[in-house]
N, C-alpha and C positions, 0 to 999 in steps of 0.2 A: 199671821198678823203679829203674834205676841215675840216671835225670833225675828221681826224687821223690829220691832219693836227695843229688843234686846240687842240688834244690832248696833242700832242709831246710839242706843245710850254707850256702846263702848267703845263707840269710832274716836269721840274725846279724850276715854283712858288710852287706846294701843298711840294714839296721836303722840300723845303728854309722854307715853313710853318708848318710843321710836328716840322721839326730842333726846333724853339725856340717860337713854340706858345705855345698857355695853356692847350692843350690836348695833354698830354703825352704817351710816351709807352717806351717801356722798350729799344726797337732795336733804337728808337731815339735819349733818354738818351746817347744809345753805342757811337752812331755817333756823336753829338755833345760834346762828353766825348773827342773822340779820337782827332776832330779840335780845341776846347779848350785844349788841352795836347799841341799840337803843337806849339799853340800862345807863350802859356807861358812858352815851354822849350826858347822859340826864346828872348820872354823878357829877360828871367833868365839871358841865355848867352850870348846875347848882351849888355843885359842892365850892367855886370858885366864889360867888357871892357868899356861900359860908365862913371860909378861911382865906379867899382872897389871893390863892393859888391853884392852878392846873393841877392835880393830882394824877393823875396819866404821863406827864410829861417828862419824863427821866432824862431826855437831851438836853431839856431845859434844865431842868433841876443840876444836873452836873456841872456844864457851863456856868450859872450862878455858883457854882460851889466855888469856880474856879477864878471868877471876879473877886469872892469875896475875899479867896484865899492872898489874891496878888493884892486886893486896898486893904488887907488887914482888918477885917468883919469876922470877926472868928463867932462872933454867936450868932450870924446870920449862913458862916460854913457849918455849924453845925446843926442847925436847922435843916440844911439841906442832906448832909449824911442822917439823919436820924430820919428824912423823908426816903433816900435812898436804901436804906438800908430796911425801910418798915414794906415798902414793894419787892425786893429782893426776898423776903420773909416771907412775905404773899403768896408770891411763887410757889416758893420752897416748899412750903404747907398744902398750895393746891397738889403737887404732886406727890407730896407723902400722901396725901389721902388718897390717891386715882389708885398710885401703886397698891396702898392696902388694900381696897378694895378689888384692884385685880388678882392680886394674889389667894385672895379670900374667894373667887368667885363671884363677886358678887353682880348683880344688876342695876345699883347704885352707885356702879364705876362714877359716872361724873355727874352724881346727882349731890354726892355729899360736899363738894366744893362749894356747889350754888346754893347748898342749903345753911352753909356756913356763910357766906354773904347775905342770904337774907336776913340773919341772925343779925349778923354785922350791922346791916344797915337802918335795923327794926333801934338797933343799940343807939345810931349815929343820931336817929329822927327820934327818939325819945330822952336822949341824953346828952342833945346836941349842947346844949349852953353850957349846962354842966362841966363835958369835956374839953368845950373852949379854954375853961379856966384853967383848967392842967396843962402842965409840959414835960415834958422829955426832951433832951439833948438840944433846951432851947427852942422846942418845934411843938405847938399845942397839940394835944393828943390827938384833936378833929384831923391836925393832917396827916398825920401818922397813921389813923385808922381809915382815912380814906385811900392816902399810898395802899398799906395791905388790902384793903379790896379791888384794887387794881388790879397790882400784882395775880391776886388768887383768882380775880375772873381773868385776865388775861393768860394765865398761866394751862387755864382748864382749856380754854379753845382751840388754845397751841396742842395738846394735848390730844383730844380727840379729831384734831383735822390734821396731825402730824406736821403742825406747823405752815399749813398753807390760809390761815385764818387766822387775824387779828380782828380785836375787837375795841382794845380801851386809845388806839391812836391810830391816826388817819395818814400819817406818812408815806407808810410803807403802800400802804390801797392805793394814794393816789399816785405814787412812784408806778406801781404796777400799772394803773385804766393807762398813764403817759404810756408804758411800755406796750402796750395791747392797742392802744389807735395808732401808735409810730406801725408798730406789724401789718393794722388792716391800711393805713396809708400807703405800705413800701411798695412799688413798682417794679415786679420780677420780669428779669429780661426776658425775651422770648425765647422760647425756646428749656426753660430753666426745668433739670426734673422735678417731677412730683416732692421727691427726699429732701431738695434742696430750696423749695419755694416757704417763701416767709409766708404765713398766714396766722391772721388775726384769731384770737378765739373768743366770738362774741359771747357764746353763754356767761363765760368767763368776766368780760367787760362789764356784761350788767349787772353779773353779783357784784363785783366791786360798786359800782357805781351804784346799786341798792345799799351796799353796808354803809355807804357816803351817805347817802339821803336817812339812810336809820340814827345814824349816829348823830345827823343834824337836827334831826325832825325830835330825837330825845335834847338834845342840849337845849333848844328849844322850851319843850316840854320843860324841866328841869328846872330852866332858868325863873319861867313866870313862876314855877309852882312853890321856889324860890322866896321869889321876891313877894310873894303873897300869903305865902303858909307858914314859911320858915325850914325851922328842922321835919319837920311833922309830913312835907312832900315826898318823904324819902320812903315812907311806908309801904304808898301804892307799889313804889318799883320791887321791897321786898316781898310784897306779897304776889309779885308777880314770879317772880323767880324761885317763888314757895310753890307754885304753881308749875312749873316745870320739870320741876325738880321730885314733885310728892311721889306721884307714880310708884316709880323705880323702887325710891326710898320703902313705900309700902308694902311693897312684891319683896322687896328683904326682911322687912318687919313680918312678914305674916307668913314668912318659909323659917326665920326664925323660932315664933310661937309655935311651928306646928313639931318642929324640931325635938322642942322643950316638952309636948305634950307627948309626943310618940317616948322619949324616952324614960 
């Protein structure tokens, strides 16, 4: 009774440790595919009622760059390079960290990324008004701090799925379900080999078509919590990804301590 007992309470830790340690698998990637899709539909469309820009959107943000550049809006080009250039940052930073962490051994490979965005975002929802009033390159600090969390959660997903998973934009997911129903639609001639027939891969379809519905069902989310709380909705999501993230982080903290005692 007392080892079912001890089981059940650690099926939540090995769960939470699967999620975002350094030994990967594929149904893990899914999973923390589809709660990162969440986060960052809830940024997207919150954060847009906060600064009243898509912060995910880099297609767009350049394009605008390049309006403004051709009507002569230079403090509106540069609003948008200080917004490109704070997701480029983003990035850059998720991956110094994975890298250090791999290098180091660690178990909090890509637990230190998310735990740097809940940080972030604890900052965004308590500091929101505040950072409105500041600017950089023309561009108030809220977008800029929202670009870099983009960036660095989008950067970590690319990372641990080797780039078969996005999380902070729906383009590419929904380019892909178009490429996977045209597959289960096409009509193989008769006779066609095995090697040479087109087939659909459904598992495939429905993750994407869940990372759609996550990402919706967070913008969603994001937006009433938004247009009713303010800055202060941004908490839940980091203490959600505080939650994903501790694990790992823990299992390095406490190999750490024992390190430092042993010697």
């Amino acid at each position: 009774m007392a080892a079912a007992v001890i089981l059940v309470a650690k099926m939540p830790i090995n769960y939470a440790r699967r999620l975002t340690g350094e030994v990967r698998t594929a149904q893990a990637d899914r999973q923390l595919g589809l709660a990162l899709a969440f986060v960052a539909g809830a940024i997207n469309a919150g954060g847009f009622l906060a600064v009243a820009q898509y912060t995910s959107h880099m297609t767009g943000i350049v394009s605008a760059m390049a309006d403004h550049l051709a009507l002569g809006a230079y403090d509106l080009l540069w609003e948008g390079i200080g917004a490109l250039t704070s997701f480029v940052l983003g990035a850059a930073c998720s991956s110094a960290l994975v890298n250090f962490a791999r290098q180091r051994r660690l178990k909090s490979v890509y637990a230190f990324p998310l735990l740097l965005e809940a940080a972030l975002l604890l900052c965004f929802g308590i500091l929101g008004s505040h950072l409105a009033s500041m600017a950089t390159l023309s561009a108030p600090a809220t977008i800029l701090l929202l670009c870099f969390i983009m960036g660095l959660q989008n950067a970590v997903i690319s990372k641990l799925s080797n780039s078969a998973i996005r999380t902070t934009h729906v383009t590419g997911i929904v380019t892909d379900i178009g490429i996977e129903l045209g597959k289960m639609l096409y009509s193989n001639a008769p006779g066609t080999p095995p090697r040479d027939r087109v087939v659909g891969d459904r598992v495939k379809l429905y993750f994407l078509s869940a990372l759609v519905t996550c990402f919706f069902t967070g913008a969603v989310a994001g937006a009433l919590g938004f247009a009713h709380l303010g800055y202060i909705s941004t908490v839940p999501l980091a203490l959600l990804l505080v939650v994903l993230a501790a694990v790992p982080a823990m299992d390095d903290a406490t190999a750490a301590v024992r390190r430092w005692i042993r010697a």
